[in-house]
PDB file of N, CA, C and O in Angstrom:
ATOM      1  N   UNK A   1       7.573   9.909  -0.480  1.00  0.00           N
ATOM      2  CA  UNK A   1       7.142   8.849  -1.353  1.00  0.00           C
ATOM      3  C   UNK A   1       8.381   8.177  -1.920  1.00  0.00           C
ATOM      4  O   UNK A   1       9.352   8.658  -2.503  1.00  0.00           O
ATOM      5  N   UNK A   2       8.086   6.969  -1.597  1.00  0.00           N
ATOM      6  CA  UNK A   2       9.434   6.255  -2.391  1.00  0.00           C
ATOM      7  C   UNK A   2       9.071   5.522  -3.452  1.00  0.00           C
ATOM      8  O   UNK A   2       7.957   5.000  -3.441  1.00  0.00           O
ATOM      9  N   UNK A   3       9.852   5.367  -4.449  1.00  0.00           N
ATOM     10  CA  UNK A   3       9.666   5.138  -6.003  1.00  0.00           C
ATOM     11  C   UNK A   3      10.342   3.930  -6.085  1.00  0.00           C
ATOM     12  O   UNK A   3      11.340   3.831  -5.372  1.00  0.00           O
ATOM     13  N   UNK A   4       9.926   2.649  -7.035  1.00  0.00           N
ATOM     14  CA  UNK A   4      10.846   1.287  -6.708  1.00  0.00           C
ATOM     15  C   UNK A   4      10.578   0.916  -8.080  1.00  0.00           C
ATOM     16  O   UNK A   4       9.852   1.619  -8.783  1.00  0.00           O
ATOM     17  N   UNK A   5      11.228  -0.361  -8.591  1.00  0.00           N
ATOM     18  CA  UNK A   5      10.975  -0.685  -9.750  1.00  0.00           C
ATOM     19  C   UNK A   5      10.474  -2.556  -9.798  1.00  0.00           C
ATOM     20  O   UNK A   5      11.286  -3.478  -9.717  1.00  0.00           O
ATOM     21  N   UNK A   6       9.624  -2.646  -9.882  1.00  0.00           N
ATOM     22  CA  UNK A   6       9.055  -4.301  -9.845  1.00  0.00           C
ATOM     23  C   UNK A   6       9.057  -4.784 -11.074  1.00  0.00           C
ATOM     24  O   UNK A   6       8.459  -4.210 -11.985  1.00  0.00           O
ATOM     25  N   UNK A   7      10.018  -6.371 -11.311  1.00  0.00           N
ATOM     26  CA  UNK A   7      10.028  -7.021 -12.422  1.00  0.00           C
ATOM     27  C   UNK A   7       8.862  -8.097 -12.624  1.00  0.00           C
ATOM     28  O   UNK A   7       8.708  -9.093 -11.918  1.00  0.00           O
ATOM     29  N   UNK A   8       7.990  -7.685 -13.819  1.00  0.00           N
ATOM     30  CA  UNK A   8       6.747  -8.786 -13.270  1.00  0.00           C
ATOM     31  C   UNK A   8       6.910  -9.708 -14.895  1.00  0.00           C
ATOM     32  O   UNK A   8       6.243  -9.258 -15.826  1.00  0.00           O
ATOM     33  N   UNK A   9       7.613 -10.702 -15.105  1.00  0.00           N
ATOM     34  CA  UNK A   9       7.208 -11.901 -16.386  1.00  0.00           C
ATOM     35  C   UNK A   9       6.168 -12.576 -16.013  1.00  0.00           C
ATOM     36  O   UNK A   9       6.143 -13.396 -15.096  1.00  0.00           O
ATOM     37  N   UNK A  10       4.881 -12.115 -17.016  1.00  0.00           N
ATOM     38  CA  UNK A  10       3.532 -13.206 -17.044  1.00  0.00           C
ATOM     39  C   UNK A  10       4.213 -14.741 -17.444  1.00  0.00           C
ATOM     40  O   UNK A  10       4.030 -15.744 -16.754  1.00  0.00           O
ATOM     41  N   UNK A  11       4.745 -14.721 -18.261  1.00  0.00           N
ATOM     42  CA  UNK A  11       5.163 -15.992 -18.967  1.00  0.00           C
ATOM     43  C   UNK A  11       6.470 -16.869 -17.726  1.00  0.00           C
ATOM     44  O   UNK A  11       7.387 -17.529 -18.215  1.00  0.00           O
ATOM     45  N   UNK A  12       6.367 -16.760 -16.598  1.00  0.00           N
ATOM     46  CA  UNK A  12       6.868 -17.956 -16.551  1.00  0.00           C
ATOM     47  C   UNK A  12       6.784 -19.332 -16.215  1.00  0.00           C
ATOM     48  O   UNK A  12       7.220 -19.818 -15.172  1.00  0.00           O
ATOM     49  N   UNK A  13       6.306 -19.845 -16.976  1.00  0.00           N
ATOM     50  CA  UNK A  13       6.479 -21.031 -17.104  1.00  0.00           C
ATOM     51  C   UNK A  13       6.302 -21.452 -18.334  1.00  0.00           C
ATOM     52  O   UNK A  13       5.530 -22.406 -18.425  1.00  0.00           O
ATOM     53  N   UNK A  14       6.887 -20.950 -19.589  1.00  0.00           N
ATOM     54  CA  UNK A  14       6.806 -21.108 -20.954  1.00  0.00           C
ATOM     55  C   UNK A  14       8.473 -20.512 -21.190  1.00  0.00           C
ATOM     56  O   UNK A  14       9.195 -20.399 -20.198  1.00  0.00           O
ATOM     57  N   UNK A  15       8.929 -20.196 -22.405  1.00  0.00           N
ATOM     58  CA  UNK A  15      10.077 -19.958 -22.842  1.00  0.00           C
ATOM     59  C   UNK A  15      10.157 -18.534 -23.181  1.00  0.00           C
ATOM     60  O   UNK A  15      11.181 -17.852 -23.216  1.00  0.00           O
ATOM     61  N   UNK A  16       8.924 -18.157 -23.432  1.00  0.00           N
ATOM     62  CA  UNK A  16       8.466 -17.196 -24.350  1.00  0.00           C
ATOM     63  C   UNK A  16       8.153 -15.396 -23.219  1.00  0.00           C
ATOM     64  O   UNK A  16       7.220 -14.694 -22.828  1.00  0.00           O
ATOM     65  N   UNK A  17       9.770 -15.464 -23.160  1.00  0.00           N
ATOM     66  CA  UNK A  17       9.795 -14.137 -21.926  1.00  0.00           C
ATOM     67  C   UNK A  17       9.495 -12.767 -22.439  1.00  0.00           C
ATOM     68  O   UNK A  17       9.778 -12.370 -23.570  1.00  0.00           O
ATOM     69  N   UNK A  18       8.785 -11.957 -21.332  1.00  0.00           N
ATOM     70  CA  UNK A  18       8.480 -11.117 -22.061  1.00  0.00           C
ATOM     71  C   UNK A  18       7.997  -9.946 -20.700  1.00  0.00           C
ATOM     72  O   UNK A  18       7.044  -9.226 -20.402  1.00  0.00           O
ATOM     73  N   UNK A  19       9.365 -10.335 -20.163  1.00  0.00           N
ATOM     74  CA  UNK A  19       8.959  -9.119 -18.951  1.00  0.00           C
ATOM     75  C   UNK A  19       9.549  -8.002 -18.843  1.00  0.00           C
ATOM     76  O   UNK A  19      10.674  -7.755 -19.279  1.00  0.00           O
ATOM     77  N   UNK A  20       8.730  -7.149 -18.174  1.00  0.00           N
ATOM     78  CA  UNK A  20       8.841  -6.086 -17.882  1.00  0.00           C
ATOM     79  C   UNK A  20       8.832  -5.123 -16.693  1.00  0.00           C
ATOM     80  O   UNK A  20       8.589  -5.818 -15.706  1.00  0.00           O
ATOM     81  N   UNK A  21       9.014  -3.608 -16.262  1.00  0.00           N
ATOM     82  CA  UNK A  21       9.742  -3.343 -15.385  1.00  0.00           C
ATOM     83  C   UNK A  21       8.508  -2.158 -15.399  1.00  0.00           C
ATOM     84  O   UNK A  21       8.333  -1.222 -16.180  1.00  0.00           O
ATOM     85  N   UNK A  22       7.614  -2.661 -14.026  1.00  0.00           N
ATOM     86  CA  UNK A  22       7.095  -1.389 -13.385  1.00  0.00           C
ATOM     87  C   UNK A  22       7.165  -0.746 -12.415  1.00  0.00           C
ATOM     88  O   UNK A  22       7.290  -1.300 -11.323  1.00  0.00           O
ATOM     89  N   UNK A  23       7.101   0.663 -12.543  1.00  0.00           N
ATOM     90  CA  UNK A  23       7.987   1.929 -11.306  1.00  0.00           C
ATOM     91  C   UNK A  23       6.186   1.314 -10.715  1.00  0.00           C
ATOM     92  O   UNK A  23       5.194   0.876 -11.296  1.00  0.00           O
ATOM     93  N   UNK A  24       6.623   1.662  -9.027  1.00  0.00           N
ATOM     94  CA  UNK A  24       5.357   1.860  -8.248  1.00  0.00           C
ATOM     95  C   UNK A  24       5.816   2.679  -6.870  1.00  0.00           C
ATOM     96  O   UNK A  24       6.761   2.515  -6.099  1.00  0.00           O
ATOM     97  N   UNK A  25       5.031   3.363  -6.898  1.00  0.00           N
ATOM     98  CA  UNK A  25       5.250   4.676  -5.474  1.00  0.00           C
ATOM     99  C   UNK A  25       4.782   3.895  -3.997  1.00  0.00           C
ATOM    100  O   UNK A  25       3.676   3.448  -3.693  1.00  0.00           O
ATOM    101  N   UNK A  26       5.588   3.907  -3.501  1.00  0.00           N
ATOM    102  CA  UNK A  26       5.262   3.399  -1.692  1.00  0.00           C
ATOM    103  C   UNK A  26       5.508   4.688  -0.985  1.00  0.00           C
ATOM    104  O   UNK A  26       6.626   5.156  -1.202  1.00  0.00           O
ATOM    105  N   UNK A  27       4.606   5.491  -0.060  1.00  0.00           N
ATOM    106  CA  UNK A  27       4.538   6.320   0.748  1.00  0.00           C
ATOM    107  C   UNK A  27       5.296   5.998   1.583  1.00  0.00           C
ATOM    108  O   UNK A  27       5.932   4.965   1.370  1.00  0.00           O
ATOM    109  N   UNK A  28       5.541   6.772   2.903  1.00  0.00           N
ATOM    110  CA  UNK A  28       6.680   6.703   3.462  1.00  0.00           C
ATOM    111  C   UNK A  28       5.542   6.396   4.699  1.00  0.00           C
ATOM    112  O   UNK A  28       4.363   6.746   4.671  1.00  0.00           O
ATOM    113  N   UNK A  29       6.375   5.483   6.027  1.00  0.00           N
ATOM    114  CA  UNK A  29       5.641   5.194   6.526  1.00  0.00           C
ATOM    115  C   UNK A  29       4.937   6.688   7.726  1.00  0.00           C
ATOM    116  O   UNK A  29       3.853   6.782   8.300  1.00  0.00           O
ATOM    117  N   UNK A  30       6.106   7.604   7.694  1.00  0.00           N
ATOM    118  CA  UNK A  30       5.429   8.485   8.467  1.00  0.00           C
ATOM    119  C   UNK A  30       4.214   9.749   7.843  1.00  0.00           C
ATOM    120  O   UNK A  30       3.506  10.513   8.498  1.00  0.00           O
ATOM    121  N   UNK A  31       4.301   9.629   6.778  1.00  0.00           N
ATOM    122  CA  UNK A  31       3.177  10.249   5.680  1.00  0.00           C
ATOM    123  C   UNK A  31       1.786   9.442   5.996  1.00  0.00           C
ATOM    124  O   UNK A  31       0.735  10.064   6.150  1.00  0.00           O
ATOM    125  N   UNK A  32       1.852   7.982   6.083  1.00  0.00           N
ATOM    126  CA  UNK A  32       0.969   7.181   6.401  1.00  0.00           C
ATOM    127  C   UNK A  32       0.313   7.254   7.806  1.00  0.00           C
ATOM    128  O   UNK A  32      -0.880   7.007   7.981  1.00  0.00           O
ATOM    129  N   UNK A  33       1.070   7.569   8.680  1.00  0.00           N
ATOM    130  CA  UNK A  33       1.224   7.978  10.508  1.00  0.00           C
ATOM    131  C   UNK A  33       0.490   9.335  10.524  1.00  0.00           C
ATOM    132  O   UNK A  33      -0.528   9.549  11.183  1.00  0.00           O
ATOM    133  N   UNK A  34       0.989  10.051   9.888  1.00  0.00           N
ATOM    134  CA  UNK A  34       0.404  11.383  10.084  1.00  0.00           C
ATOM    135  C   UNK A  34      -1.405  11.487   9.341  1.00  0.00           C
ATOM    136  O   UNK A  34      -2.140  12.363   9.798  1.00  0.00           O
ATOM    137  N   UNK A  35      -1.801  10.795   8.527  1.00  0.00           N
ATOM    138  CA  UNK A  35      -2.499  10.993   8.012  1.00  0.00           C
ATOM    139  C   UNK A  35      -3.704  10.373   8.319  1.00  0.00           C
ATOM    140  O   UNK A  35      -4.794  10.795   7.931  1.00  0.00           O
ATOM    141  N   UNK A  36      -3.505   9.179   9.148  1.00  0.00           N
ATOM    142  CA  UNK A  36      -4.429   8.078  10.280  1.00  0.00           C
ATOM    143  C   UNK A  36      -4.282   8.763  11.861  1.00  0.00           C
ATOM    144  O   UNK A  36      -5.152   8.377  12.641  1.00  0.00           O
ATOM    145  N   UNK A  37      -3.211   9.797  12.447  1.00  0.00           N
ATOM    146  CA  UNK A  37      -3.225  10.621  13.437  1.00  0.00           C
ATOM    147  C   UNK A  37      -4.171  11.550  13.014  1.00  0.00           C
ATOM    148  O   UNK A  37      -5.063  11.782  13.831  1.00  0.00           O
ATOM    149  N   UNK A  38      -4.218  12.259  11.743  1.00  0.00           N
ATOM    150  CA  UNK A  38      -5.147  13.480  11.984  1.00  0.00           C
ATOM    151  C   UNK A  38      -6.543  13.094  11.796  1.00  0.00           C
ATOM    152  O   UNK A  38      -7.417  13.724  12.391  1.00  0.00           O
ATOM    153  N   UNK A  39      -6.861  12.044  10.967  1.00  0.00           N
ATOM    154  CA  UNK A  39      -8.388  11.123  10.774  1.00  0.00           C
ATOM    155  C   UNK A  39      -9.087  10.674  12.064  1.00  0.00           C
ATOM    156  O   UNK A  39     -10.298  10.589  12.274  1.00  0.00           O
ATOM    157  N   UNK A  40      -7.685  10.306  13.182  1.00  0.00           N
ATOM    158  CA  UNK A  40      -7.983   9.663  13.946  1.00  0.00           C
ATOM    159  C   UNK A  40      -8.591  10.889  15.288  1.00  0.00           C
ATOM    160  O   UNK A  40      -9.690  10.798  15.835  1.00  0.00           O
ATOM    161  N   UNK A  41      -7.633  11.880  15.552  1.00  0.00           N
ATOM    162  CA  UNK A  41      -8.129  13.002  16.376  1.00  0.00           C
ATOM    163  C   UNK A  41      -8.999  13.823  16.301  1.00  0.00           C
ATOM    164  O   UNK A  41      -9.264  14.567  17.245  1.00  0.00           O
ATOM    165  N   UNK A  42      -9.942  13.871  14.570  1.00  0.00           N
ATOM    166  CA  UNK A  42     -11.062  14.581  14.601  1.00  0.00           C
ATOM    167  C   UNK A  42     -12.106  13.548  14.529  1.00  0.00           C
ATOM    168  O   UNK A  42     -13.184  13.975  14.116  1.00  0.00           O
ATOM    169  N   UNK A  43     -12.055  12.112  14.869  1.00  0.00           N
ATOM    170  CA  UNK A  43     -12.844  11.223  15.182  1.00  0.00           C
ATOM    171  C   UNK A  43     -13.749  10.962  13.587  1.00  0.00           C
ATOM    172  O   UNK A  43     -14.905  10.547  13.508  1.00  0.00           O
ATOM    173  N   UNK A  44     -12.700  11.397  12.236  1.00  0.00           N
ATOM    174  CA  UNK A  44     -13.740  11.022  11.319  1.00  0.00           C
ATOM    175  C   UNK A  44     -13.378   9.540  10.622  1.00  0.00           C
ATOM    176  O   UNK A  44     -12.239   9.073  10.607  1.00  0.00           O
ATOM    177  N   UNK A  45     -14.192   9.089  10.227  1.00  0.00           N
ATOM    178  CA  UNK A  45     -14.259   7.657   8.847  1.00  0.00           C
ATOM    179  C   UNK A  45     -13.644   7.998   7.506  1.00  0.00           C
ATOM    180  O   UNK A  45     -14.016   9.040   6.966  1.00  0.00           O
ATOM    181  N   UNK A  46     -12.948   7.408   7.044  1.00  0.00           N
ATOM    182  CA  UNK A  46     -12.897   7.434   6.026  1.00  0.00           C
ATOM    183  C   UNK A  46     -12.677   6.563   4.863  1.00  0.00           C
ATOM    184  O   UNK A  46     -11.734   5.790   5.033  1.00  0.00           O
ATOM    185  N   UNK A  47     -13.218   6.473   3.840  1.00  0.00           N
ATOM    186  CA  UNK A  47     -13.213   5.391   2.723  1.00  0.00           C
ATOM    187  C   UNK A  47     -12.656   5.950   1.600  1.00  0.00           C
ATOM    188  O   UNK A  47     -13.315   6.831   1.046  1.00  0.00           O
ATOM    189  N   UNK A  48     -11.283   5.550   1.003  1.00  0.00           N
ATOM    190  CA  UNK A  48     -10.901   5.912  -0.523  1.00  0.00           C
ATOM    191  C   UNK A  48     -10.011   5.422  -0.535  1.00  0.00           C
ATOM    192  O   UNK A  48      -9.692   4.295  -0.156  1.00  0.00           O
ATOM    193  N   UNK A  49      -9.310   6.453  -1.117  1.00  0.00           N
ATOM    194  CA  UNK A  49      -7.716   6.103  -2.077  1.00  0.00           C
ATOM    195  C   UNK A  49      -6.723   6.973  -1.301  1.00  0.00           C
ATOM    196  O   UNK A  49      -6.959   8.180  -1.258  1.00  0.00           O
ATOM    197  N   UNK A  50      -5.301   6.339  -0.493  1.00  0.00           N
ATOM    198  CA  UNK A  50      -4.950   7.382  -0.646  1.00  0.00           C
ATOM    199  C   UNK A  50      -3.124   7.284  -0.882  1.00  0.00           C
ATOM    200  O   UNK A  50      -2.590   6.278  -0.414  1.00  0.00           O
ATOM    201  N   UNK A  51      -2.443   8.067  -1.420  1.00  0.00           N
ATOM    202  CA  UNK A  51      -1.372   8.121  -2.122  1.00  0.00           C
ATOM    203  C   UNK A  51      -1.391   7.198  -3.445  1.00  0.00           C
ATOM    204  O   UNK A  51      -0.519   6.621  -4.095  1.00  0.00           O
ATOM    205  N   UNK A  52      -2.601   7.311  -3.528  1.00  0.00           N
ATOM    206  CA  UNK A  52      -3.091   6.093  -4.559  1.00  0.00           C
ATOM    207  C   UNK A  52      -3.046   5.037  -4.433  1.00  0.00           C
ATOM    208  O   UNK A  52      -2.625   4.385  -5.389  1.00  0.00           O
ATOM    209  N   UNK A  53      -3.486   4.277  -3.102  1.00  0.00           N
ATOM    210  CA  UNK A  53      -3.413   2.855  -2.613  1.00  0.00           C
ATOM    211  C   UNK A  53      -4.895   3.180  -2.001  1.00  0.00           C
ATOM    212  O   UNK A  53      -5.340   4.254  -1.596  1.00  0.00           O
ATOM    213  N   UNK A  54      -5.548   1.810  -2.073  1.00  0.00           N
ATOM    214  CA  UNK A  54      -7.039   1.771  -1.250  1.00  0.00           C
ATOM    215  C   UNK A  54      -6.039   0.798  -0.174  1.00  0.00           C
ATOM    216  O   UNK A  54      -5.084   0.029  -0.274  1.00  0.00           O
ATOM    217  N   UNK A  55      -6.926   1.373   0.905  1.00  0.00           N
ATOM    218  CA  UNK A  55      -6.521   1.256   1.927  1.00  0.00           C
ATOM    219  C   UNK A  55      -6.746  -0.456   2.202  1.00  0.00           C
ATOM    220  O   UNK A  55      -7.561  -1.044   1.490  1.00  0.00           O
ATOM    221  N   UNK A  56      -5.869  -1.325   3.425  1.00  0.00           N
ATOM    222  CA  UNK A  56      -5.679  -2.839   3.769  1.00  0.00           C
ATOM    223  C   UNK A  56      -5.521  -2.739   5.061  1.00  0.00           C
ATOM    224  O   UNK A  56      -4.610  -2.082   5.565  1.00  0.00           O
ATOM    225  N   UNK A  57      -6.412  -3.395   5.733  1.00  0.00           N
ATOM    226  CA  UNK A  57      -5.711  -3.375   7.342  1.00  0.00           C
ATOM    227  C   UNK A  57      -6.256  -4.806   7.642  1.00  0.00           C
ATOM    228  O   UNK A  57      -7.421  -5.094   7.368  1.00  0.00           O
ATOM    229  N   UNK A  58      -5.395  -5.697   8.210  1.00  0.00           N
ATOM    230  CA  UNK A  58      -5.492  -7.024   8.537  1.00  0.00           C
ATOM    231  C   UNK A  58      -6.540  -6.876  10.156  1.00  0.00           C
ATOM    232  O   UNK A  58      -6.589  -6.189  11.176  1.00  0.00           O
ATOM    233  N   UNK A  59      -7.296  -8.120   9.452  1.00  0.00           N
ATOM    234  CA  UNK A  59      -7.960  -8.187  11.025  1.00  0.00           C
ATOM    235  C   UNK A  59      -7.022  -9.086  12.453  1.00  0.00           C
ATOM    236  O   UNK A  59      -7.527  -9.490  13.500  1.00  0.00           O
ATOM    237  N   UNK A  60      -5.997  -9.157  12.153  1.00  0.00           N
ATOM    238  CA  UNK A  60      -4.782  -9.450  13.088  1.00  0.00           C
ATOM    239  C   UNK A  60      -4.704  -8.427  13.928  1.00  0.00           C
ATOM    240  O   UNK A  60      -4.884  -8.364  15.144  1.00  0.00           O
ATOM    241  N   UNK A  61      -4.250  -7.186  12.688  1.00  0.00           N
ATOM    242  CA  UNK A  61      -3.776  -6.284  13.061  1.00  0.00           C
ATOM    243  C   UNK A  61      -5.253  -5.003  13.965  1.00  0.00           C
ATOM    244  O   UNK A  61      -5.000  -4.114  14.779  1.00  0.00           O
ATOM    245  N   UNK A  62      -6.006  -5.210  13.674  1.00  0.00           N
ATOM    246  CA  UNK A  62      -7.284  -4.673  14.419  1.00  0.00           C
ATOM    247  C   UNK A  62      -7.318  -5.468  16.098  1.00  0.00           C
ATOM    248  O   UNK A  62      -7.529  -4.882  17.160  1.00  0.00           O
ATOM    249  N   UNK A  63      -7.132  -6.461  15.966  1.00  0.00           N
ATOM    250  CA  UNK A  63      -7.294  -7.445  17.151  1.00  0.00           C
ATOM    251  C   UNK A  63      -5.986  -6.681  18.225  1.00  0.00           C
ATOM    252  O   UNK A  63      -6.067  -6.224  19.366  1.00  0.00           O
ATOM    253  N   UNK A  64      -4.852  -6.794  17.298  1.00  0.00           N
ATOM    254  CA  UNK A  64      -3.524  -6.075  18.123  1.00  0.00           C
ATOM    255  C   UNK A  64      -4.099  -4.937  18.847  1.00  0.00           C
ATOM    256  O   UNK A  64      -4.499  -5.170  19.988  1.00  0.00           O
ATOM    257  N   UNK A  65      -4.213  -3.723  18.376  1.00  0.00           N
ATOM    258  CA  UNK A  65      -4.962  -2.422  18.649  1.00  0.00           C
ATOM    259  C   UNK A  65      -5.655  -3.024  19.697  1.00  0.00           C
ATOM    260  O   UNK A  65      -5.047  -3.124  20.763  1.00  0.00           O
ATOM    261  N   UNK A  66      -6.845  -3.465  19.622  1.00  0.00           N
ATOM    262  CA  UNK A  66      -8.150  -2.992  20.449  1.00  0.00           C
ATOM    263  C   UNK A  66      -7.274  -3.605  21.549  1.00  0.00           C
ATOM    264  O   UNK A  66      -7.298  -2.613  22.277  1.00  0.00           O
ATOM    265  N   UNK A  67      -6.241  -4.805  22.475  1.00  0.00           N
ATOM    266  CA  UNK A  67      -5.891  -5.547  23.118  1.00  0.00           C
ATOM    267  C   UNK A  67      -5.780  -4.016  24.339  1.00  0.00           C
ATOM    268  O   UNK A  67      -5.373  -4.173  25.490  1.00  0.00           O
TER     269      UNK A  67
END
């Protein structure tokens, strides 16, 4: 898991700054590999959360696959 720090100011476009600095965890991509390999070889579904991200998969990226 990698740990990063994101600067997010609501206010800009006013004078009135007031930002701040949030840590957010990005999994590593082979944690992510391993974990869609083992879902994928016991042929199950799955719907949630995981490393604490709900899951995103572009329908680009579905189209790539099935080719």
């Amino acid at each position: 898991m990698n740990t990063m720090k994101i600067l997010v100011d609501p206010h800009t476009r006013s004078s009135n700054s007031s930002a701040v600095v949030i840590p957010v965890s990005v999994p590593d991509l082979s944690e992510v590999r391993r974990l869609a390999y083992d879902l994928h070889s016991k042929a199950e579904a799955w719907l949630g959360e995981a490393f604490g991200w709900l899951p995103n998969i572009s329908q680009r990226w579905i189209l790539k696959v099935l080719r």
